[in-house]
C-alpha positions in Angstrom: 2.3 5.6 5.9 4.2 6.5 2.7 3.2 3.5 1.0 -0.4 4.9 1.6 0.4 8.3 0.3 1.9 6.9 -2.6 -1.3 5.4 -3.4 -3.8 8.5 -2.2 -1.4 10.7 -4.7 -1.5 8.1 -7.8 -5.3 8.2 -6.9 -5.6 11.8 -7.0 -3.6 12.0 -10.4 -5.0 9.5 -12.1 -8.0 9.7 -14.4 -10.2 7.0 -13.3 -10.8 5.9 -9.5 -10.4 2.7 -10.2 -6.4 2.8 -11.1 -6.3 4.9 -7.2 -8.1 2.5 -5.7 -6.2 -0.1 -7.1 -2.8 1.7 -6.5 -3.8 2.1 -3.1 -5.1 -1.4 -2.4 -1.6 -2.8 -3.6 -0.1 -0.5 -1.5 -1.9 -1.7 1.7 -0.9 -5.2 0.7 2.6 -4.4 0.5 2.8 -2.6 3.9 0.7 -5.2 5.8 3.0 -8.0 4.1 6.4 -6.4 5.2 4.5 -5.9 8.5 4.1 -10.0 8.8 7.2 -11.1 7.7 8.7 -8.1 10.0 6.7 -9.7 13.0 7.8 -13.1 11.8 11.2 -12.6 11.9 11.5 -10.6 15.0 9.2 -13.7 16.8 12.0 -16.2 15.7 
């Protein structure tokens, strides 16, 4: 969730929407790949 508002408030600050969308598309990568390895770890 912070991760996301992170990237909904570099959105709304920026200039163009492409550098929000983009901040906020990284930021959804980052959470959903600490959510796999998370997962993966506590599995083994």
């Amino acid at each position: 969730m912070g991760t996301i508002g992170i990237g909904l408030f570099v959105g709304a600050r920026g200039n163009s929407a492409s550098v929000g969308h983009l901040a906020m598309l990284l930021a959804y990568l980052i959470g959903g790949l600490s959510f796999i390895l998370l997962f993966y770890f506590w599995g083994n």
